[in-house]
N, C-alpha and C positions, 0 to 999 in steps of 0.2 A: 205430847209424844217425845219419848228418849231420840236424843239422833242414834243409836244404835235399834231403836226402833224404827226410825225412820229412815236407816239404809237398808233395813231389812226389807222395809212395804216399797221401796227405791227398785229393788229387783223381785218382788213375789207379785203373784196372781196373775202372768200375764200369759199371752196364748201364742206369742211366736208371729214367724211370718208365712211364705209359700216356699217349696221347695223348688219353686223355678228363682223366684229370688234369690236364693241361695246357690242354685247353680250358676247365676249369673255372676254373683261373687268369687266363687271357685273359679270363675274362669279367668279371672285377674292375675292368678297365679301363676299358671302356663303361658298366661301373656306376657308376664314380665320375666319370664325365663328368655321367650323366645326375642321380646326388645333386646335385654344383654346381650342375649348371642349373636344381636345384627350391629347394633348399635355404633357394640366398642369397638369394633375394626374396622368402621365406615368412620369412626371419629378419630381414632388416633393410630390406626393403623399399626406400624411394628414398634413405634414407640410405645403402647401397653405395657410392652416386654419390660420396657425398662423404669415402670411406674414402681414405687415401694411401697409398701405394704397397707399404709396409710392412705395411700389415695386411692388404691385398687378397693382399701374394705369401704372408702365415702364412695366410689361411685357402685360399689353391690349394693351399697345398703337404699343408696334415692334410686336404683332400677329396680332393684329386691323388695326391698321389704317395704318403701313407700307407698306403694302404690294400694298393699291388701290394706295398710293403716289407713289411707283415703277412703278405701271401699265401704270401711266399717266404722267410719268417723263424720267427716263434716262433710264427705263427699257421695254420703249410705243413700241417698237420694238421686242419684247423676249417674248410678252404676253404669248404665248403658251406654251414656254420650262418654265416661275413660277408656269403654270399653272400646267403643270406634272408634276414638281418640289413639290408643296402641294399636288397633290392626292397622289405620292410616299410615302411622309412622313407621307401623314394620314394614307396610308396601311398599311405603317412599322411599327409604332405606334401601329395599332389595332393587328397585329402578334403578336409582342414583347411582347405584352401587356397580348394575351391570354397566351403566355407560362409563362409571369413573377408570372400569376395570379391563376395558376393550385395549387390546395393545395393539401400535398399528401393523403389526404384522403379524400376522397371522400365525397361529401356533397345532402343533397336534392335540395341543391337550385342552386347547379351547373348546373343539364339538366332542362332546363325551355322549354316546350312543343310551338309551334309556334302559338296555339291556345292560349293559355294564353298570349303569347306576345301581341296577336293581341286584345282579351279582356280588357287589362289594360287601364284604364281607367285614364284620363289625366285632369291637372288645365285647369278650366276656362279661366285663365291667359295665354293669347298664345304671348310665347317671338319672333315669329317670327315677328309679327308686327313693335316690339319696334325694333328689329333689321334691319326691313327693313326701318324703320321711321328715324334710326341715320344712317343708312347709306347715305339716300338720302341728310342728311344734313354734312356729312364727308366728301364725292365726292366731294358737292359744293363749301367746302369752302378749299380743295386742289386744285380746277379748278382755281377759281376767282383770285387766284393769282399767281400760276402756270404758268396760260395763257401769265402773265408780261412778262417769260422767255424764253429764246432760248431754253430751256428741255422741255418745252410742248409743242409737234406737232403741226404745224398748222391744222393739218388735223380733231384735234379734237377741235379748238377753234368754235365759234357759226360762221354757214356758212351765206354768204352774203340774199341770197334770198333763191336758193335752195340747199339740200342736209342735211345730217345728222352728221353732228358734235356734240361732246361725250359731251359739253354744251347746245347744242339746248335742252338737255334733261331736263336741269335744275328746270327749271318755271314748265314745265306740272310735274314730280314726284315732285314738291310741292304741286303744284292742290291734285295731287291726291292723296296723303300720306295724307293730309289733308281730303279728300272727305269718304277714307276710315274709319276713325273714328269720324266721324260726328252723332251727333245723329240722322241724317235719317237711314244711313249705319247699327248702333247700334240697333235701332230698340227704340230710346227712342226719337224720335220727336212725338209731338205733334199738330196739327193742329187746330189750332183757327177755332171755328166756325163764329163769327161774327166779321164784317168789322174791329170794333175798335179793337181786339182781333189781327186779322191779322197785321194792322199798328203796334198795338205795338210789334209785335215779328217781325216788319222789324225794326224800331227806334231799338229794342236789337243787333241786327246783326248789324245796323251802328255803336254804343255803340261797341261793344263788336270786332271793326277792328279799332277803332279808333288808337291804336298804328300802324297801317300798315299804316294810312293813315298820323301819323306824321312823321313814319320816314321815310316815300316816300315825303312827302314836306321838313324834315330837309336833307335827301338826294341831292333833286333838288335843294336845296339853296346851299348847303354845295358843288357839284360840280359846278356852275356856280359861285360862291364867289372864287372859289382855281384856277377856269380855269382850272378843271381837265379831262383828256380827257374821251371821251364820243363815242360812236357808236351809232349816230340818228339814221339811220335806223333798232333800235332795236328794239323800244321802241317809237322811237320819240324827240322832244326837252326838255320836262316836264316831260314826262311819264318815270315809271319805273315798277320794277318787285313785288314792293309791294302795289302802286297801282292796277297791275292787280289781284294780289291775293285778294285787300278788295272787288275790283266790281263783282270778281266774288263770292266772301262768301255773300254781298247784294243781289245780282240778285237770285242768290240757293235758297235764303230763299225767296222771295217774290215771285218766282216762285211756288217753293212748298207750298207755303202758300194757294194756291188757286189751286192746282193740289195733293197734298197730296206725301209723300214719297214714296210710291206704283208705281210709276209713272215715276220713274229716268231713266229706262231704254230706255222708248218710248221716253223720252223727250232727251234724249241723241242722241237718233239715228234723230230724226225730227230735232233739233238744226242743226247736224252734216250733216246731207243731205242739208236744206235749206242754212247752213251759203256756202257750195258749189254751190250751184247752184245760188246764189250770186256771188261767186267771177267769177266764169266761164261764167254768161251767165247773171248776171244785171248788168257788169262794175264795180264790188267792187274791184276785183284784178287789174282794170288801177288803180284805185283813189289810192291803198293804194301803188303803185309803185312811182307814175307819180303826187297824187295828184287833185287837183279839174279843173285845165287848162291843164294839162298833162305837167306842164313844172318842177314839182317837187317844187311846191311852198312850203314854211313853215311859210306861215301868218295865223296867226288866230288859234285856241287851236285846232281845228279838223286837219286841216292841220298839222298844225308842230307835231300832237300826232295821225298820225292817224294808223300807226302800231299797237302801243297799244290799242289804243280806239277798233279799228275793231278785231282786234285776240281776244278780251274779249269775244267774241260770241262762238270763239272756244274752246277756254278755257271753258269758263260755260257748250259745250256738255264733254269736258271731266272730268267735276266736274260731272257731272250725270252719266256718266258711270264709275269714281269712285265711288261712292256711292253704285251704283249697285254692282259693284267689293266687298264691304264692306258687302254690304247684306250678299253676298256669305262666306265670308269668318268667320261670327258671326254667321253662324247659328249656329244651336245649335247641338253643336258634345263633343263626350264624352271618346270616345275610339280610341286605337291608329288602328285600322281597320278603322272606321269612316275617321280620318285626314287624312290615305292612300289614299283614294276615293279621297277624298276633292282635294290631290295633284295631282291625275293623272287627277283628273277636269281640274285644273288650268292651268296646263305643256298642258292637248288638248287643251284649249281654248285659250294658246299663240300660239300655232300653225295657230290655225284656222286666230287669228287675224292678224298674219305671210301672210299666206296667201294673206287673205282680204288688205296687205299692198301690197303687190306684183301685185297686180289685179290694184288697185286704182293707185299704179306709173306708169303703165304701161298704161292705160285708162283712166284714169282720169285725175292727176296731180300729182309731183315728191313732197315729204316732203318738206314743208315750213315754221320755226317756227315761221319765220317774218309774217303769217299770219295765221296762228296754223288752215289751211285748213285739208282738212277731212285725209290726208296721215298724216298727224304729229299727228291727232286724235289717228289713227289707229295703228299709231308708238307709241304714249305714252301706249296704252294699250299694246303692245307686251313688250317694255322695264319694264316695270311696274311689269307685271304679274310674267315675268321671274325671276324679283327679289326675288317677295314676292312667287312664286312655290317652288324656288330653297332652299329659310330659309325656307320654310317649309321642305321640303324633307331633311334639316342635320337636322333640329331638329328631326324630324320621326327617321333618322340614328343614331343619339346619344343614343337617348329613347330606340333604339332595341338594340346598342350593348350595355345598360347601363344593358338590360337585360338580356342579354345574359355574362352578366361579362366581356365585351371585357374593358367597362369604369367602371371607378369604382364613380358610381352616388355622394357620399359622396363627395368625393375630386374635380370632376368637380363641374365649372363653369357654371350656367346658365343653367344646365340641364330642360328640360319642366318636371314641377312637376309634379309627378302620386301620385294617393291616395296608402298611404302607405299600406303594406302588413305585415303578422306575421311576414315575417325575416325579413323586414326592419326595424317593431318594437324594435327588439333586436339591433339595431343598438347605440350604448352610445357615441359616437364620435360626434362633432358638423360637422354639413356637412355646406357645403358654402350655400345652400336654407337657412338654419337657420341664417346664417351672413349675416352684411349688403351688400346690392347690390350694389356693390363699381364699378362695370362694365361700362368701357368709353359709352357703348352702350347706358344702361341703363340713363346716366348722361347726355349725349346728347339729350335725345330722351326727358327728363323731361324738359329743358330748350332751344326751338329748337329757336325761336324767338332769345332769348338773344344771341344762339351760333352763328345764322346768322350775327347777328345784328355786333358783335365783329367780328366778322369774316372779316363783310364790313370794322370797324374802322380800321382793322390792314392792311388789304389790302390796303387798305389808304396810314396808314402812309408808310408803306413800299414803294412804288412809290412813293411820295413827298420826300423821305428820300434815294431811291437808284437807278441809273442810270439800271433798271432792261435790256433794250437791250443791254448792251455791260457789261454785268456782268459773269462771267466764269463760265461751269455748276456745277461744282463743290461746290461753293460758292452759285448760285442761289439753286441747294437741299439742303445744311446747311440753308438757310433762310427757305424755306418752311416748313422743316423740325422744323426748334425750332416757327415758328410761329404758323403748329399744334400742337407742345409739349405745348404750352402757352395756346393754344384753350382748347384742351380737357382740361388741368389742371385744367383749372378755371371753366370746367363745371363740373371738378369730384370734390372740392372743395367745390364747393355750392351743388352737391347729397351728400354727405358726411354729411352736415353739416343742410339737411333736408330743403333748401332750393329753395325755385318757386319764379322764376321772374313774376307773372304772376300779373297785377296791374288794371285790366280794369275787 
């Protein structure tokens, strides 16, 4: 066997793991939001302020981003003991913290009433997005090369047909990180009334993914030129992951162009029922196994792409029911009672969608990314919501013990800004709101394209340049490990220095 055959059999045929496994991963994420925001003002209190840039991106990156690279490396076995492992240390922290913070005399602003907590009123600016926006791109690009080495599970590399592997997640939380700040989502689309009106805001949307669709053709050249391996049945022979994201940001827009943003939620759910009753009962699920003879041909651009081609259906319901998600999440809220609703919204409605996945595997059909059927729909909205419930709900807990003096607001990190108050007024110290937002999150989330993009080159070279199956794990996390330190680096570098890749 070719070793290019033999990193192909390295990641094929395999089935995944459970999606309570997975939730339990995701939930690493919001825990290391919520460690930082207790951590760094119980540790160095107003001297943060005066840390450079340098030290503030090492310690995001061992509170940030170490921790998902354990979950899904030599530590993918221990999920639960890190996991109590951080809520211990965020308890101890907020303890420590009220007794360190007790002044001995007594103040008015010490007993804060639970009605005023709950009136204070909150920025527009809601961080939990951006943090769920750089997370979905953090994960990814610890997965994609991770996946090279014997430290990443197979259980969570992308499963053959069916089942739910911690990759398969990949592509749809891009759909839908995207879907959720879309100007439908926002509430700032626009709908053409007449025909030429409509064409031209579909030519913008081709315009405006044109980079998805060069570096999906410099991709497909750049691994058929290297002979670099490849998983057809991902994707297909041509097809890849950012062609499916341009066809599906074209199709959103030409659809809603003539159904209006109003409309995402029906059109999600009609998508989402019809693209099923297609694969189970018009022969769409032989073809996209088996092909157009059932002998698994790969002549002709439909054939050799028809993974990709046909799961774009599924994809586009769950860009409408992102968007829908988005509605939700923008409407207009103001007070930290209001965002509490908003969360216990979100946390029922992954439930519910929990459920509705449990129903559908069981009667319907078992999660399939390879053809993003109505179960992996219904799966991307559960992993989804969970994320984006769960930052919301530290950030709501930061905000309360920020007001309760458990945190000390000034000294954290990324606290969600509230409209200041008389004693905040008296406050003469620069608080980190007032400094630049030097946060890997933040740095991420402003150049997500560019992060990917590097992300893919380096994963690259890394396989051209190191025998990754017969590499010691030791050695395989030291690479992981300095090829994120180079990722983020270079995306806090360019926030730093007020810079967007953004060229289209």
């Amino acid at each position: 066997m070719s070793y290019k055959a033999e990193k192909e059999a390295f990641v094929g045929n395999l089935n995944g793991t459970t999606v309570t496994e997975i939730a339990l991963i995701n939930a690493s994420a919001p825990l290391a939001v919520l460690l930082r925001a207790v951590a760094i003002p119980w540790l160095f209190g107003q001297v943060y302020c005066k840390f450079n840039i340098g030290f503030r991106f090492l310690l995001d990156f061992c509170l940030l981003v170490l921790p998902t690279m354990l979950c899904v490396t030599i530590l993918a076995d221990n999920t639960i003991a890190l996991l109590s492992g951080g809520v211990s240390m965020v308890l101890s922290l907020l303890v420590f913290s009220d007794r360190r913070s007790k002044p001995s005399k007594p103040t008015q602003t010490q007993s804060v009433s639970l009605q005023t907590i709950l009136e204070r009123k909150l920025s527009e600016n809601v961080p939990f997005v951006t943090n769920y926006r750089a997370y979905a791109n953090i994960a990814t690009a610890v997965c994609i090369l991770a996946v090279d080495f014997h430290i990443f599970p197979r259980r969570f590399a992308k499963a053959e047909m069916y089942g739910t592997g911690l990759m398969d997640a990949g592509v749809g939380s891009f759909v839908v990180s995207n879907a959720i700040v879309s100007p439908e989502a926002r509430g700032k689309y626009r709908m053409a009334r007449s025909l030429s009106g409509k064409l031209s805001n579909i030519a913008q949307s081709v315009k405006s993914t044109a980079p998805l669709w060069v570096i999906g053709l410099s991709r497909m050249v750049a691994v058929k030129a290297l002979d670099y391996q490849e998983h057809v049945t991902e994707y297909g022979v041509h097809w890849n992951f950012f062609f499916t994201l341009a066809v599906v940001r074209v199709l959103s827009t030409a659809v809603l162009q003539f159904t209006g943003a109003g409309m995402s939620g029906l059109l999600s759910l009609v998508l989402a029922v019809q693209y099923q009753f297609a694969l189970s009962n018009q022969g769409l699920l032989e073809f996209v196994l088996h092909g157009s003879d059932g002998k698994d041909p790969r002549r002709g651009f439909l054939d050799a792409n028809r993974e990709g081609i046909c799961s774009c259906w599924g994809f586009l319901a769950v860009y409408f029911a992102g968007v829908e998600l988005g509605k939700f999440i923008f409407k207009k809220r103001s007070t930290v009672q209001q965002w509490l609703v908003g969360c216990v919204q979100l946390l029922v409605s992954c439930g519910v969608f929990w459920l509705l996945l449990v129903l559908c595997e069981e009667y319907v059909e078992p999660v399939s990314r390879r053809t993003a059927n109505l179960a992996y729909q219904l799966w991307m909205m559960v992993y989804n919501i969970q994320i984006i419930g769960s930052m919301l709900l530290v950030d709501l807990v930061v905000v309360i013990a920020a007001e309760l003096r458990l945190v000390k607001r000034e000294y954290s990190p990324r606290i969600w800004a509230a409209e200041p108050t008389t004693a905040d007024s008296k406050d003469a110290i620069p608080t980190e709101q007032q400094l630049p937002d030097w946060c890997v999150l933040s740095a991420v989330n402003r150049n997500q394209l560019f992060f990917f993009l590097l992300a893919n080159l380096l994963t690259g070279a890394v396989n051209l340049c190191v025998d990754t199956l017969r590499t010691e794990p030791f050695m395989a996390f030291c690479i992981v490990f300095a090829y994120m330190l180079q990722l983020c680096n270079v995306a806090v570098v360019l926030h730093a220095r007020n810079i967007s890749l953004k060229f289209w």
